[in-house]
N, C-alpha and C positions, 0 to 999 in steps of 0.2 A: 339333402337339405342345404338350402344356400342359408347364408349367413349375412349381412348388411349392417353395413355401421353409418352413424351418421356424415362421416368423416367423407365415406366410398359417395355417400349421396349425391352430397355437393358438388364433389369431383363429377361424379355419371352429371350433374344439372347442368354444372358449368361446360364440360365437354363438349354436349350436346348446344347448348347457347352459342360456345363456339366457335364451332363446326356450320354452323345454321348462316355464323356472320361470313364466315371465308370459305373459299374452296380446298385450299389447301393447309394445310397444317407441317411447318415443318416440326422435324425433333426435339429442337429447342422448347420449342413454342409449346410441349406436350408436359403439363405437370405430373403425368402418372411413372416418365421415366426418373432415373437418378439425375442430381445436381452433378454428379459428375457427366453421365450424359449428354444431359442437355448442352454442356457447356462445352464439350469437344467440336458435338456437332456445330452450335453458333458460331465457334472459334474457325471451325477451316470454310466459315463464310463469310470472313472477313479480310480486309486488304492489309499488308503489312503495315500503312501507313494510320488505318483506324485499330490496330493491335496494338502500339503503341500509345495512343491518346489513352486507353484504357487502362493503363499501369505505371499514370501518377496520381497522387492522393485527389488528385481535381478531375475526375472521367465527366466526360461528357457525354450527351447525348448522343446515339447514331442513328439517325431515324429512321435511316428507310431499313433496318431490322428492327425497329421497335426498342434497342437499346434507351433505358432511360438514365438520366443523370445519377452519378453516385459520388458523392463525396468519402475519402474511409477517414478522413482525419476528426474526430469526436473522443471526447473526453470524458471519466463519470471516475475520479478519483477516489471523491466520496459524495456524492451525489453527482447528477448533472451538469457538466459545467462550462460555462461559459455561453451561454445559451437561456439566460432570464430565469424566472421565476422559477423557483427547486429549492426540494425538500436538502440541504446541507447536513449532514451529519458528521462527524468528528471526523476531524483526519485520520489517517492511516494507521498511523501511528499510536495513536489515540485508541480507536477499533483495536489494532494486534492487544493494547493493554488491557480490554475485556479479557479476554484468553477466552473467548468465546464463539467457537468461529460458525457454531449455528446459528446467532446474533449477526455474524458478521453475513452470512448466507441469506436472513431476511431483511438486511440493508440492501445487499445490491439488488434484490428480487426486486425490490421498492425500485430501486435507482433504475433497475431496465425497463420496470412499468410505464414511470416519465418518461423515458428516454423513448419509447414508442410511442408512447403520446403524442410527444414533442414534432416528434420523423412524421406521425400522421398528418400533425394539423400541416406542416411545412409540405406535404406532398399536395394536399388538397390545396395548401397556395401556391401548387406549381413549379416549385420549386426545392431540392436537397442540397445546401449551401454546407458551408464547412460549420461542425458543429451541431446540426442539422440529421447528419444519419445514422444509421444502425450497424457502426464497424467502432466499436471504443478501443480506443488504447490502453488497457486499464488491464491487470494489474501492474504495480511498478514492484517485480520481486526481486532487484538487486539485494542482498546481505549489507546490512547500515554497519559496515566494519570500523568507520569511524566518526564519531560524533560531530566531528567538523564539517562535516559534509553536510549543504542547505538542504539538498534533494533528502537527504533520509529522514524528513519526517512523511514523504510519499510510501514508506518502505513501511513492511512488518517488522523493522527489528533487525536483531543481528544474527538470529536463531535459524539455521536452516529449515529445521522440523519445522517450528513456530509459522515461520513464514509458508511452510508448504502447503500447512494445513489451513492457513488463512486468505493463501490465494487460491486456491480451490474451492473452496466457500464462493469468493467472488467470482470466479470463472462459471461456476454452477447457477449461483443466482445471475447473474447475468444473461449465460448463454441461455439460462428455462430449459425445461423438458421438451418441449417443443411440440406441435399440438400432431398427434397419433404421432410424433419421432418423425415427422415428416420436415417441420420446420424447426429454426432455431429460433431462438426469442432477439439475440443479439448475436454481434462476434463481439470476443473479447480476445486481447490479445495481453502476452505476457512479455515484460520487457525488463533491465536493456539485457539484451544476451551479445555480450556476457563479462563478468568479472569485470564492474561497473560502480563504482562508487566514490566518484572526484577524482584530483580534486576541479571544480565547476571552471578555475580560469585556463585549464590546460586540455582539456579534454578533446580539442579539436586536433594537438598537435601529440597528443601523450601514446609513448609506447608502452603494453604492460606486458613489463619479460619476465623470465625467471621465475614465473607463479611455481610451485614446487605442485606435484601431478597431487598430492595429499590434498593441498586447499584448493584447485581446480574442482577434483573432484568431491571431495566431504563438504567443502563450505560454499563456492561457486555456482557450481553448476544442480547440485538438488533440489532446489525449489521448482525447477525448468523442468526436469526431467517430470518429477512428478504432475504438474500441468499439461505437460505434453499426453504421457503414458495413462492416468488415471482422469484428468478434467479434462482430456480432446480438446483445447484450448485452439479458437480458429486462428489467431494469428502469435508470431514471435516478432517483436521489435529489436533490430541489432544495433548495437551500441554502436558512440562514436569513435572513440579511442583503436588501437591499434593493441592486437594480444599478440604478440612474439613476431611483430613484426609488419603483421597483417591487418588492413582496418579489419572490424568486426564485418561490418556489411560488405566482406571482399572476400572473406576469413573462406576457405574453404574445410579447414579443419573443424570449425564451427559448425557450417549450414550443411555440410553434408555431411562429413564421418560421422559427426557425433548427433546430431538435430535429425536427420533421414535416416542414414542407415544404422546406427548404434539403436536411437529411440521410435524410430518409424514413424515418426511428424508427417504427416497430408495435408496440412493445411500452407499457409501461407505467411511468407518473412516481408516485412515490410523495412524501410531502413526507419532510421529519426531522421527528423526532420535537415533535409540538407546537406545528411551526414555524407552521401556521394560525391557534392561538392570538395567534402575534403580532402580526396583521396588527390585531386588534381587542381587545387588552389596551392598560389604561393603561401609560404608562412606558414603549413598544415602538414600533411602526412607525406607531401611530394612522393606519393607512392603512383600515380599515373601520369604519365604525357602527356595528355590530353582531355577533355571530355567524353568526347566518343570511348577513348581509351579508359577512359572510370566506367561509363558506363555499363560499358559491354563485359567486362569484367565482374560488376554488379552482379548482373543477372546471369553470368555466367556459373559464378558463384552461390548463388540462391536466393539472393534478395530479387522476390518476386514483383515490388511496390516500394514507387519510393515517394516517399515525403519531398516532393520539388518539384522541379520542372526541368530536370536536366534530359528525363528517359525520354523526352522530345527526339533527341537526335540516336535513338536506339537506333531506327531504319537506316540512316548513314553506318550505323558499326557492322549492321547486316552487309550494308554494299561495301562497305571495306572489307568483308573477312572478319572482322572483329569477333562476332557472334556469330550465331547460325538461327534462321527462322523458327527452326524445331525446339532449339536452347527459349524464345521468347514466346513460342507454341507452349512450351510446359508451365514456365508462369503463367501465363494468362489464362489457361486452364484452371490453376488452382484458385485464379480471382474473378472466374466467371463460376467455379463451382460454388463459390462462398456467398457468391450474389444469388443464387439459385437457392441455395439451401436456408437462407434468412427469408424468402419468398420474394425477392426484388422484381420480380419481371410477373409475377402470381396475382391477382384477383381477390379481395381481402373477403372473398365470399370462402376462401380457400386458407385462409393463412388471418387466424383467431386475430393474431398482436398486431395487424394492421385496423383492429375494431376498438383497440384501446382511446379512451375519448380524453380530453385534456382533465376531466375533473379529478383524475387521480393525480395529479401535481399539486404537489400542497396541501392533501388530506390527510383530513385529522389520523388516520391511521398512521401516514408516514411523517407525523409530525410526532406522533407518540414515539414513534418507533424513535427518533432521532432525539429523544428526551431518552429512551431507553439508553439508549447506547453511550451516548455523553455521564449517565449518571455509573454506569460502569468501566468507562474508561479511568476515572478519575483514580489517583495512587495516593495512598496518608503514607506519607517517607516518617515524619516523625511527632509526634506527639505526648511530648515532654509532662508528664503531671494529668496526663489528659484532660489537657485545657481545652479539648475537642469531645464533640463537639459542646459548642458555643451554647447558654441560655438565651431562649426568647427575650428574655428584657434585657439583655445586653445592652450596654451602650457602645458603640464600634466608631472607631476612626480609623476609615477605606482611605489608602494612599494607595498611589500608580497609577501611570495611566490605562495600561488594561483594565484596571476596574471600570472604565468609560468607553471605551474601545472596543465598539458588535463588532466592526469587520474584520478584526484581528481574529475574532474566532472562526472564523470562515476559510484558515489557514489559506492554499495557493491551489492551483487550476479548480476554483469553487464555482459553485453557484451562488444562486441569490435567493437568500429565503423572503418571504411573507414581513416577516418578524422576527428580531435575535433584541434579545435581554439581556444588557449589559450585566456585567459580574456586582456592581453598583447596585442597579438596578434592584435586581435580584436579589440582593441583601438587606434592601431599604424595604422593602415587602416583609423580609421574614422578622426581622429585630422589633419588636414590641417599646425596645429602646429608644434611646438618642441616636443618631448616625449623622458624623460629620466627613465630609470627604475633602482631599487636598492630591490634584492633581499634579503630576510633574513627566519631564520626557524618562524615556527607559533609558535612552544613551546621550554622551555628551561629545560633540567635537572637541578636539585639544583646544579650540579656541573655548569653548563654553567652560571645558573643565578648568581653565586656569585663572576664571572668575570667578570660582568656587562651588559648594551645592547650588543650585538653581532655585531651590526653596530655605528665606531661613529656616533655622531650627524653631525660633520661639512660635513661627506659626505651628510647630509639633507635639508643643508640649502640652498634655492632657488636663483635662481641669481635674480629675481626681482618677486616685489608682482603680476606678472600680473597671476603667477603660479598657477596652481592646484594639488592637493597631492591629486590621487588617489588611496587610502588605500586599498588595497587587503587580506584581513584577516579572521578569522573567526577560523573554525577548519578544517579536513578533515578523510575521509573514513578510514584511516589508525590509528586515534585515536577513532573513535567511529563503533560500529558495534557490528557484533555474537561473544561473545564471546573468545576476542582478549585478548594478551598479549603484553600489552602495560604500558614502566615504564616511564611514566613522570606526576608530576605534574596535582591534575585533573581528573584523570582518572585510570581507577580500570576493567580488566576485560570486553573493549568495553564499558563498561558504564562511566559516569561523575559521580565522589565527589563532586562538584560544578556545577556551569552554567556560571561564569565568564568567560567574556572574558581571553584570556589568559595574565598572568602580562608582558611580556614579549611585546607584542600588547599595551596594554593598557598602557605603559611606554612609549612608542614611539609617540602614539596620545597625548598623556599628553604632552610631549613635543613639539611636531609638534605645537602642538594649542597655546602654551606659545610663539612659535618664532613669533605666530601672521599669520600661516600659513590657509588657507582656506580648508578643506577637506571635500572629500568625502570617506565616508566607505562602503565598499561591504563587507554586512558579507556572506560566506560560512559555510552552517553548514546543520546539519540533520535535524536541532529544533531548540528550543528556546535556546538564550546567554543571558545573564545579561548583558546589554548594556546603563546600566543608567549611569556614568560616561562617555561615550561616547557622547550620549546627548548633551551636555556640552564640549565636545574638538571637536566633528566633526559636519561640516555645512550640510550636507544629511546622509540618513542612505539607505543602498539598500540591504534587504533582497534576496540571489540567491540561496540560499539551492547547492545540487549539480547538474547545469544544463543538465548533461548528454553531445550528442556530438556537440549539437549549444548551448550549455549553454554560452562559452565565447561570440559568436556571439550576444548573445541577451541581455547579460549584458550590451557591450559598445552600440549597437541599444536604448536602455534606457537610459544610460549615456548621449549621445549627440543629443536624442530628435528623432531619426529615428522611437522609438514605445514608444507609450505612455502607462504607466506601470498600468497594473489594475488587479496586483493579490493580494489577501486577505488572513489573516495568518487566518489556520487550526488549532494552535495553541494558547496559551497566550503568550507572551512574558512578565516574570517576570522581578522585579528590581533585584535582587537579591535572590542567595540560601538560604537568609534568608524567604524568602517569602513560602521557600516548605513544607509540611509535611513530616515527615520522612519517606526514603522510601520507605521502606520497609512494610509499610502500606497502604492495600490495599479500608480501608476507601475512601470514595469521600468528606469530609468533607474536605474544604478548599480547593478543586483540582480545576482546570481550571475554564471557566469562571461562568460554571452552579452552580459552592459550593463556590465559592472564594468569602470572607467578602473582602478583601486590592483591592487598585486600583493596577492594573499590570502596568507596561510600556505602554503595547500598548496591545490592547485587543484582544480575538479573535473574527476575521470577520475585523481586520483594514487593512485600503490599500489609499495609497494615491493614485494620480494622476496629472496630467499634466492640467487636467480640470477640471472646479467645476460641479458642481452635484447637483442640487436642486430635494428634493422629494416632489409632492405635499401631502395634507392630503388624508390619505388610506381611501377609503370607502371596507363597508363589503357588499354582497347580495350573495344570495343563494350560501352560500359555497364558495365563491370565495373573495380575498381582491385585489382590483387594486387600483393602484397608476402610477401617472406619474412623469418620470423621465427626468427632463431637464436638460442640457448640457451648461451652463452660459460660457464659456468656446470660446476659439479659435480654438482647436484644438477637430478632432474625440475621441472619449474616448469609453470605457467598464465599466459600474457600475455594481457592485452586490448588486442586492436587497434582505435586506434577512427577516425574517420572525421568530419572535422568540413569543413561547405561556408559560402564566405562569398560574396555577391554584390560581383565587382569593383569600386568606387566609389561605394557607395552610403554615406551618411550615418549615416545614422539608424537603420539593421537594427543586428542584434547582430556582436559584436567575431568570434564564428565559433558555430557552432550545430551541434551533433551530428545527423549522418544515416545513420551505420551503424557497427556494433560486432561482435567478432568474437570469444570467449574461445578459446584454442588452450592445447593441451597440448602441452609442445615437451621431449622426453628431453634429458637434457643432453649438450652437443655437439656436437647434431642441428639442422635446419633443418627447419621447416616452410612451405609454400606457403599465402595465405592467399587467397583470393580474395571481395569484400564487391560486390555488385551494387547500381547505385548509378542507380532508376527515372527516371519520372515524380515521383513524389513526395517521391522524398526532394532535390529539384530545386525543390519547390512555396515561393514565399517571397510576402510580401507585396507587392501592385502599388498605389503610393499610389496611380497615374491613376485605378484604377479601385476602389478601397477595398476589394477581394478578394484570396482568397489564389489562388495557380495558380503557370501554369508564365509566369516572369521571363526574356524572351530575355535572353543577355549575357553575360559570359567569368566564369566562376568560381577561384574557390578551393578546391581540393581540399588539405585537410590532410591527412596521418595519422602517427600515432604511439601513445604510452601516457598521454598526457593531453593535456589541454583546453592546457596551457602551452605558448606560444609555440615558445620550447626542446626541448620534446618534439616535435615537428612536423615532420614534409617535406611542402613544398609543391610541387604542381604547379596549371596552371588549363587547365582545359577551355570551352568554350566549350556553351552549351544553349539 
């Protein structure tokens, strides 16, 4: 009895269609073999000179084999980006603070839906320009080690676990299931590899030595491994900077000990953009002689794709001796297999996500979805009196300029949504009230600051105490990010010289609070602010990162009680930049919650709520720790259970380190059973005997509760 799938159909229709047009069929050309296949055979039919065109981010067409244009340089941060109309959803950042990484799984599903849309319509006008195709560079899983850094509001956090399990989410929605496992829906690639996080004005020239093999391995490098080993992640992007000497994109301790043969990576290293240039520009890594000499080292080393246009003179390192044909034989292999396996060269009668039609850009589904995720990104740090939420007939006076400001919520490499609703906006809808707004900048130049605030005071003062000052402040995309030039106070090159809120802000809550005013603060920002003086002048604190295009929607929804707020910071929130190590130091000694001796502000894994949350005592049995979670509370709520292990008596490892998290919907009044299964792995610590990571015989620590804080915590200890 034969068997038939729809799948075999198409393929037997198309085959035979053809076969009907040509006489001959080479191997390439045959979709029933493997992408790797295919792509050896098209490869030893080509001249070393069109071997090269094809592995820089700009490939061009080769026509007399039917080679079509491929651009791999495409972005999908948190949505689509740079590429028009798209659905925007919260930053990264923002997402890791759901602690929800199923949520974070049907963002990017969304995000790869468009992103084929987009590649179809751009195919059918003949053209794959950058931005344009189906190779994202997405996700960005450096460790955000320090708050200064502009880039970490791209990152999941500081959490290794956190972040693994949230870039996998994105690597899965992205890449799709692929229609019969035949195709992929996307490449997604995971980046910078490795041990990568500023600081932004050095990073061309910066050597990082001395990392101790501990935080290489426990805090560095596991988000990667796991993408590699468990998400098949198709591509690795290598950092710019230099690890023990070596660029990253040069690094052979990188791309091959540890990336191929420690984890068994197939797929394909691309550098950043230009990063090869560094290795042989003055003023930068002077670690080659030449061009050619960068090059051919490159791809010697395993950066198969580079971001530039340098690998042009690859065929020169071939005729020097530099490299060897067979050395740019195996890259290009692995960027012809990746072209094959996404259906590049395929018949969309064959390959489903070439059928995707542009009406899924901006549908109401991923419009929900991204109102979804904004309303749980959102963190209540503090809520003095619970002056939260706000009554309907409120009367409110909205200060800052974020309360005005859509495209701030659109954070950096964005899209462009349809529509985004000011935080303003937003509020002036829900308030039944008065609502007076007074706009001013977030920062000031020393020349502005030594004219004083920028707004009197008397335009602040309230006509009567029934009033609310809701503070709109924080920072925004335009001071913090890649790489920026930026002259104010504070900041240096996309990155922060501090964490303080800005004085300028902070002068004006100073005084607000002195006239005896009531406030609320919405801070906007990428990461962590120094918000301890704050404390102390404002009566709520409401962490919104940049919500993307329902970010303002979901702000005032929490403001005035519409949703009740249940996201957890991904980061610490320090008192102050006195609290950092410098930062240029790529140590984990004193960093975030797993090394940090001082109490922070607000820890990572805090979040309030609108309702209380009782956990019962955690029991442990075969592998598994469940706990129940009650709801004490009036209203529905979301708690995050989380799950943190520390090795009994060890020194030197971290103070406790997150290994399973659990978000739960719990009705009010109601009890829920949690149960968090707790492997091999998440058991895996560092073993100095043998400078590896694995399974550490010897009695544990099981925490759990709703944050990283001590306090929050029930302990039991198991033994592994």
């Amino acid at each position: 009895m034969h068997r038939f799938s729809y799948h075999g159909t198409l393929l037997a229709c198309f085959l035979c269609s053809f076969l009907h047009a040509q006489t001959t069929m080479f191997p390439y050309q045959n979709p029933t073999l493997s992408p790797h296949e295919r792509a050896v055979d098209l490869c030893g039919r080509l001249t070393l000179d069109e071997k090269v065109t094809l592995m820089e981010h700009e490939s061009h067409a080769i026509e007399r084999l039917g080679i079509p244009e491929f651009n791999w340089w495409n972005e999908a941060l948190h949505g689509v980006g740079r590429n028009g109309l798209a659905t925007v959803f919260p930053i990264t950042m923002g997402l890791a603070a759901t602690w929800n990484d199923s949520l974070v799984y049907r963002c990017f599903d969304a995000v790869s839906t468009e992103a084929r849309a987009k590649n179809n319509a751009a195919r059918r006008d003949g053209h794959s320009r950058i931005y344009e195709g189906v190779s994202f560079w997405t996700p960005n899983i450096n460790i955000f080690r320090d708050p200064r850094w502009g880039r970490g509001q791209e990152t999941y956090g500081e959490d290794p676990y956190l972040t693994s399990r949230m870039g996998l989410a994105v690597v899965r929605g992205l890449q799709g299931a692929g229609d019969a496992d035949r195709y992929q829906k996307l490449l997604a690639c995971a980046k910078h590899f490795a041990v990568h996080s500023g600081p932004e004005w050095s990073r061309h020239q910066m050597n990082v030595d001395d990392v101790p093999l501990r935080d290489l391995w426990e805090t560095y490098l596991p988000a990667f491994k796991v993408l590699v080993e468990e998400g098949n992640v198709a591509e690795i992007m290598c950092a710019y900077q230099r690890l023990d000497g070596e660029p990253c994109c040069g690094n052979n301790r990188l791309l091959q000990q540890i990336l191929r043969q420690e984890w068994g990576f197939r797929g394909l290293v691309t550098s950043d953009c230009w990063a090869v240039n560094d290795f042989w520009q003055d003023g930068r890594h002077d670690f080659s002689p030449s061009k050619v000499a960068a090059v051919s080292h490159a791809v010697r080393s395993g950066t198969d794709l580079e971001c530039g246009v340098s690998y042009r003179t690859l065929a020169e390192g071939v005729r020097e001796g530099r490299v060897s044909e067979a050395v740019i034989d195996t890259s290009l292999i692995r960027l012809l297999t990746a072209r094959f396996r996404v259906g590049d060269f395929d018949d969309e009668s064959l390959v489903k996500w070439k059928r995707i039609g542009m009406d899924v850009v901006d549908c109401a589904a991923h419009r929900q979805l991204a109102l979804d995720a904004a309303r749980q990104s959102i963190v209540l740090l503090q809520n003095r009196n619970d002056i939260l939420p706000l009554r309907p007939e409120q009367n409110v006076l909205v200060i800052g300029q974020n309360a005005v400001d859509s495209t701030m919520q659109w954070g950096n490499y964005n899209g462009f949504p349809s529509h985004t609703e000011t935080i303003a906006a937003a509020i002036e809808k829900r308030t039944k009230g008065q609502m007076a707004l007074c706009d001013f900048p977030l920062v000031q130049t020393p020349e502005q600051a030594a004219q004083g605030l920028p707004i009197p005071m008397e335009h602040l003062i309230l006509p009567d105490s029934s009033w609310v000052v809701i503070f709109v402040g924080g920072i925004s995309p335009r001071l913090e990010g890649e790489e920026m030039k930026v002259d104010f106070p504070g900041f240096r090159g996309g990155d922060r010289t501090d964490i303080e809120l800005p004085a300028v802000q902070r002068e004006v809550l100073k005084r607000l609070h002195e006239a005896g005013c009531k406030i609320v603060f919405v801070n906007c920002s990428g990461s962590a602010v120094a918000l301890e003086p704050e404390t102390e002048s404002c009566d709520a604190i409401v962490q919104a990162w940049y919500g993307g295009q329902s970010g303002g929607t979901a702000v005032a929804e929490v403001l005035f009680g519409d949703y009740n707020p249940s996201g957890k910071l991904p980061v610490t929130f320090y008192r102050n930049t006195a609290q950092l190590p410098d930062y240029e130091d790529y140590h984990m000694r004193g960093r975030t919650y797993r090394y940090m001796k001082e109490t922070p502000l607000w820890p990572f894994g805090f979040g309030l709520s609108y309702s209380r949350f009782r956990l019962s005592k955690p029991r442990w049995k075969d592998g598994k720790l469940s706990v129940t979670v009650k709801n004490r509370g009036r209203r529905d709520g979301d708690e995050v259970v989380q799950v943190y292990v520390r090795l009994v008596g060890e020194a030197d490892g971290p103070v406790r380190a997150l290994r399973g998290f659990r978000r739960v919907s719990v009705p009010a009044g109601k009890s829920v059973r949690v149960e968090i299964p707790l492997g091999e792995h998440e058991f895996e610590w560092w073993n100095p005997k043998t400078n590896t990571m694995g399974r550490v015989a010897g009695e544990y620590e099981v925490q759990v509760g709703t944050s990283s804080r001590a306090e929050d915590l029930q302990t039991l200890r198991v033994r592994r």
